[in-house]
C-alpha positions as CSV (number, residue, x, y, z in Angstrom):
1,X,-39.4,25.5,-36.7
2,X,-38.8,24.7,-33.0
3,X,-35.3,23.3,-32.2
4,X,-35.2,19.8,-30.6
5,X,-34.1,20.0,-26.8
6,X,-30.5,18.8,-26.6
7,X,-30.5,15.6,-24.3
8,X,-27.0,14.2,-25.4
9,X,-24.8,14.2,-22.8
10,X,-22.0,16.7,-24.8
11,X,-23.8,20.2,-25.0
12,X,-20.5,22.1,-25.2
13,X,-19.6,23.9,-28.5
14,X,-16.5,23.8,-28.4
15,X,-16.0,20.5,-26.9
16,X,-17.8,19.0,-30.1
17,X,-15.9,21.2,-32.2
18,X,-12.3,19.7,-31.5
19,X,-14.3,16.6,-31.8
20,X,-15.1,17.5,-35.4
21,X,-11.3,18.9,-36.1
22,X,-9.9,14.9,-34.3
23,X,-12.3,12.7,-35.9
24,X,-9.8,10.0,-37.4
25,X,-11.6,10.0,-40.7
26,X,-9.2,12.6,-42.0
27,X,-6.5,10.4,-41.1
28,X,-8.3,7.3,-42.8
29,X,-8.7,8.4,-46.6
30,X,-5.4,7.1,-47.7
31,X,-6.3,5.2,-50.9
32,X,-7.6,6.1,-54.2
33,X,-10.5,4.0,-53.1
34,X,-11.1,5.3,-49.7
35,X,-11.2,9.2,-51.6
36,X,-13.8,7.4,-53.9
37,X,-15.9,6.9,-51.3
38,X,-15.4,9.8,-49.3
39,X,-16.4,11.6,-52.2
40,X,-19.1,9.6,-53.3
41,X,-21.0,10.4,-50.2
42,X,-19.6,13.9,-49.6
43,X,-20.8,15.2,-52.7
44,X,-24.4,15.3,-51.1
45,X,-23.4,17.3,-48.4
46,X,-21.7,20.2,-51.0
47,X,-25.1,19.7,-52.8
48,X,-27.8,20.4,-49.3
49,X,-25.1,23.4,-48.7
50,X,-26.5,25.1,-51.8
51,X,-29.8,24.7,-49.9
52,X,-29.0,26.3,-46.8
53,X,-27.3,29.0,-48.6
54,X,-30.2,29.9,-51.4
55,X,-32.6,30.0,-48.1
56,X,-30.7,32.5,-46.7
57,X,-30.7,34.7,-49.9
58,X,-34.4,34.3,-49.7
59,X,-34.5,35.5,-46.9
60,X,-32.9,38.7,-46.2
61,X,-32.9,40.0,-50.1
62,X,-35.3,40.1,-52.7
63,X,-35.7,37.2,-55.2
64,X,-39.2,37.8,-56.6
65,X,-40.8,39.7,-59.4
66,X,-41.8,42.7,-58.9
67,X,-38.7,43.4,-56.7
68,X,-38.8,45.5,-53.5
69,X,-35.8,46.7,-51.3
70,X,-34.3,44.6,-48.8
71,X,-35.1,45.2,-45.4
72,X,-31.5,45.2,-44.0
73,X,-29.0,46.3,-47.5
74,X,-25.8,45.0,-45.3
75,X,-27.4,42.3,-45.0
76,X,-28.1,41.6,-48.1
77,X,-25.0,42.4,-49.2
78,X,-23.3,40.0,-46.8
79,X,-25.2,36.7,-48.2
80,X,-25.1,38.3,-52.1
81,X,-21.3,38.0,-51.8
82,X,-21.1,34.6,-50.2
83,X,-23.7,33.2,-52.9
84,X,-21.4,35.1,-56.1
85,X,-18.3,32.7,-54.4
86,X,-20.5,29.7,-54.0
87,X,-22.8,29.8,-57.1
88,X,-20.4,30.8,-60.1
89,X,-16.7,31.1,-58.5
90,X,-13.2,30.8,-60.8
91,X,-12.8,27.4,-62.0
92,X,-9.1,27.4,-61.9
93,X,-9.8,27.1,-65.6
94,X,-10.2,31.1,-66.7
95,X,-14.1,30.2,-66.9
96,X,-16.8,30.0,-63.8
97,X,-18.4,27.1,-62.3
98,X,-20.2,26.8,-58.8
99,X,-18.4,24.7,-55.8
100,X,-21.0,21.4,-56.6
101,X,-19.6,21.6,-59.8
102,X,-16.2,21.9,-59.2
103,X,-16.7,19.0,-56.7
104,X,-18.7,16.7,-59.6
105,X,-15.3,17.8,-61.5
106,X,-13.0,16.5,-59.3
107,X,-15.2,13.3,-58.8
108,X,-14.8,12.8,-62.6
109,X,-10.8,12.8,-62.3
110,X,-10.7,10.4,-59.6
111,X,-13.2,8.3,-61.2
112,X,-15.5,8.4,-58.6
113,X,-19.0,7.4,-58.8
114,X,-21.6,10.3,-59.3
115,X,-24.2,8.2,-60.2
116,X,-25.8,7.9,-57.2
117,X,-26.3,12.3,-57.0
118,X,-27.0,12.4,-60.5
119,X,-30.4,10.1,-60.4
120,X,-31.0,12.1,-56.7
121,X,-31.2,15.1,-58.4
122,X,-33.3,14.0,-61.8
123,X,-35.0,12.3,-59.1
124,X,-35.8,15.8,-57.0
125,X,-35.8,17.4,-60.4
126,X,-38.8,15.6,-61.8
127,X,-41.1,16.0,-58.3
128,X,-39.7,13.6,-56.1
129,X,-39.7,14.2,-52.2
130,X,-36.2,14.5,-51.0
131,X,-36.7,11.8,-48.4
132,X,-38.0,9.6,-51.3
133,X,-35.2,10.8,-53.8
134,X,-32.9,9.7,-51.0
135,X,-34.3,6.4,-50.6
136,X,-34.1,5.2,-54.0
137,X,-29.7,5.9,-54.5
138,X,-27.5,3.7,-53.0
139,X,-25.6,6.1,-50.3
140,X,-25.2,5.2,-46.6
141,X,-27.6,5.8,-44.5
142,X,-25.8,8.6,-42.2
143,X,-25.1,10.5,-45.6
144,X,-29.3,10.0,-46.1
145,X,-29.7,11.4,-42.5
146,X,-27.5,14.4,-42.9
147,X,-29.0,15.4,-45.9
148,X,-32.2,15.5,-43.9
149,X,-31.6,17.1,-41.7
150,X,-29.8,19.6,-43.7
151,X,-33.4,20.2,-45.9
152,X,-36.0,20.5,-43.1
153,X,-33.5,23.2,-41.6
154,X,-33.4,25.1,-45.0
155,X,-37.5,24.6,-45.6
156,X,-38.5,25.0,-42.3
157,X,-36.3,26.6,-40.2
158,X,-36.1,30.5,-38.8
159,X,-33.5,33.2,-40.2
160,X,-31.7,32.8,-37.5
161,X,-31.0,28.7,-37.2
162,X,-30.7,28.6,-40.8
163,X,-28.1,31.5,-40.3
164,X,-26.3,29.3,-37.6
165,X,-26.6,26.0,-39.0
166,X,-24.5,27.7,-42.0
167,X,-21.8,29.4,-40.0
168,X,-21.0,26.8,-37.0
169,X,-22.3,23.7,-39.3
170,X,-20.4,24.8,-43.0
171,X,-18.5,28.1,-42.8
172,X,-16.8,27.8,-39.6
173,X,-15.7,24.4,-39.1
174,X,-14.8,23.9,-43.3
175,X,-11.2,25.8,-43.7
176,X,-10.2,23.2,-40.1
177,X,-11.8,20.2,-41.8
178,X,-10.8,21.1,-45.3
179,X,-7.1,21.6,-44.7
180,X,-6.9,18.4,-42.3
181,X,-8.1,16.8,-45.3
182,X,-5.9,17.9,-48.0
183,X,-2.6,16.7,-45.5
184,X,-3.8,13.0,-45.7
185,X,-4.9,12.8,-49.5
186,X,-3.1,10.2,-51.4
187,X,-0.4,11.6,-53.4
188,X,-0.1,8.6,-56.0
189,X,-2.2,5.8,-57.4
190,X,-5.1,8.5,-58.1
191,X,-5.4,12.6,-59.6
192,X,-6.4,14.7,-56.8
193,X,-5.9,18.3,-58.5
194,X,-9.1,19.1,-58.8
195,X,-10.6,18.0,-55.3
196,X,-7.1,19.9,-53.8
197,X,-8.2,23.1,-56.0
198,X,-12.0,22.8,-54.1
199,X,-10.5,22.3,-50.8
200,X,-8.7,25.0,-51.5
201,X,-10.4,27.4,-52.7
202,X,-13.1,26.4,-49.6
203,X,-10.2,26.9,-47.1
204,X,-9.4,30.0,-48.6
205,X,-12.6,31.6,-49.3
206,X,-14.3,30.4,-45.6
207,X,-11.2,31.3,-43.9
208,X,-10.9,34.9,-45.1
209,X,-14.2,35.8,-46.2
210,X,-17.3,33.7,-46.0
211,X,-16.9,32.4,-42.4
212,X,-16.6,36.1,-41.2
213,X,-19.6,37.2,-43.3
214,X,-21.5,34.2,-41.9
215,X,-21.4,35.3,-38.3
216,X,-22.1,38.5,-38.8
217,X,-24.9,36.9,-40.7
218,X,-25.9,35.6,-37.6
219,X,-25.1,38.5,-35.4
220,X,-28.0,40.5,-37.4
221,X,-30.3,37.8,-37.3
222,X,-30.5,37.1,-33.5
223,X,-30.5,41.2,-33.1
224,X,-29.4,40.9,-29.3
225,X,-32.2,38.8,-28.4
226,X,-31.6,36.3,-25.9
227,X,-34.1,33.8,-27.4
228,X,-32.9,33.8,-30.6
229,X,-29.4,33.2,-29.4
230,X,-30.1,30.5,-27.4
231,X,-32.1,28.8,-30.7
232,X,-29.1,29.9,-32.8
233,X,-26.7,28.1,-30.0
234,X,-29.0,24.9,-30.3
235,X,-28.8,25.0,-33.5
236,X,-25.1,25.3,-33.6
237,X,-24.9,22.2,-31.6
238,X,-27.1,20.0,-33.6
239,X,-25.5,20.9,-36.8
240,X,-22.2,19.6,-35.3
241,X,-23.7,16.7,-34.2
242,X,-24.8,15.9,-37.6
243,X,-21.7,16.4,-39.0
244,X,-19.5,13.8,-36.8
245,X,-22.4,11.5,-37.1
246,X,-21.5,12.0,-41.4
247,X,-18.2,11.2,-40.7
248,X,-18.8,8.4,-38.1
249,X,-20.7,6.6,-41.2
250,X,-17.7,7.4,-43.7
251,X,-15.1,6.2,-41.3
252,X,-17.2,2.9,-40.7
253,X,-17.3,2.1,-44.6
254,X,-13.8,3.0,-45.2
255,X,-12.8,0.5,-42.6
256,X,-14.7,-1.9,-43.8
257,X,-13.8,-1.4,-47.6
């Protein structure tokens, strides 16, 4: 896949970055029905991680019959242990459950609505294009976008933008979102304990672990080549981009609800 030129006028990493970590929708989820909605729409974005992440394993290990040996073992390793966190992780329970279903969990004790992903994926699960699946559940349309954007990445993209879009876009930026987050939850009028234990456990995990094994993820992928990096960098950029512009549509509904 070839990266988009960037022609908006902030190019700057870090610059978008701190926008990301100020964006007053942290601040603005304050009500058990602002969390409702945040969640209603966030849910897709835990749900097109899975996608980025499941590329990468196919990627740089072996997931088809008969097996053969990675080409890279540390590699491999590295994106093995993120999926073992992501895909079945402690439940906080004594059992297992992956991070989407933790999340579907925690949507359950809010009493959020989970409607909308559940026909998207029976939708996606009986054949139906993603754009098409998005089309037909009542989300916002920058949630629709994200998502996307998110899937033509993870179908079409190289090892190396997939890599980046899953360290700067997810692993990176999540324990600074996450915790920001957490501070400005309500603390009565709804049950948060299972969306805290997620964030959590996503602070936790990204912080001290994934995020690390991410960019050396991407490290390895560019292998010192200058054109790589640069496509990793774009990447990077636009997977920030999307972000705010997920939170720009959450913050305008909240206001409005």
């Amino acid at each position: 896949m070839t990266v988009p030129e960037v022609t908006d006028e902030v190019t700057d990493l870090s610059i978008l970055r701190q926008q990301l970590f100020q964006h007053p929708l942290y601040d603005s989820v304050q009500t058990a029905d602002n969390v409702r909605l945040f969640m209603r729409e966030h849910v897709f974005a835990v749900w097109d991680f899975m996608s980025l992440l499941k590329r990468l394993q196919q990627l740089v290990t072996c997931c088809a019959v008969p097996w053969m040996p990675p080409a890279d073992a540390r590699v491999s390793r590295f994106i093995n242990e993120i999926v073992l966190g992501e895909e079945c992780d402690e439940d906080g329970r004594g059992g297992y459950a992956s991070h989407f279903e933790l999340y579907l969990q925690a949507m359950d004790e809010v009493g959020a609505d989970t409607l909308p992903i559940r026909d998207f994926l029976k939708a996606v699960s009986a054949g139906t294009p993603i754009d098409q699946a998005l089309a037909s559940v009542a989300i916002l349309p920058s949630t629709r976008r994200f998502v996307l954007s998110t899937m033509r990445l993870a179908q079409q993209g190289l090892p190396h933008e997939v890599a980046s879009a899953f360290f700067y876009g997810r692993e990176d930026v999540i324990p600074d979102m996450f915790t920001r987050l957490v501070k400005s939850l309500p603390r009565h009028g709804v049950h948060v304990g299972r969306l805290v234990h997620y964030l959590n456990r996503h602070i936790e995990l990204d912080a001290n672990d994934h995020g690390p094994l991410a960019r050396r993820l991407v490290e390895s992928l560019c292998q010192e080549d200058a054109q790589r990096q640069q496509a990793a960098q774009r990447t990077a950029i636009l997977s920030i981009r999307s972000r705010i512009e997920l939170w720009d549509g959450l913050l305008v509904a909240i206001r409005q609800e």
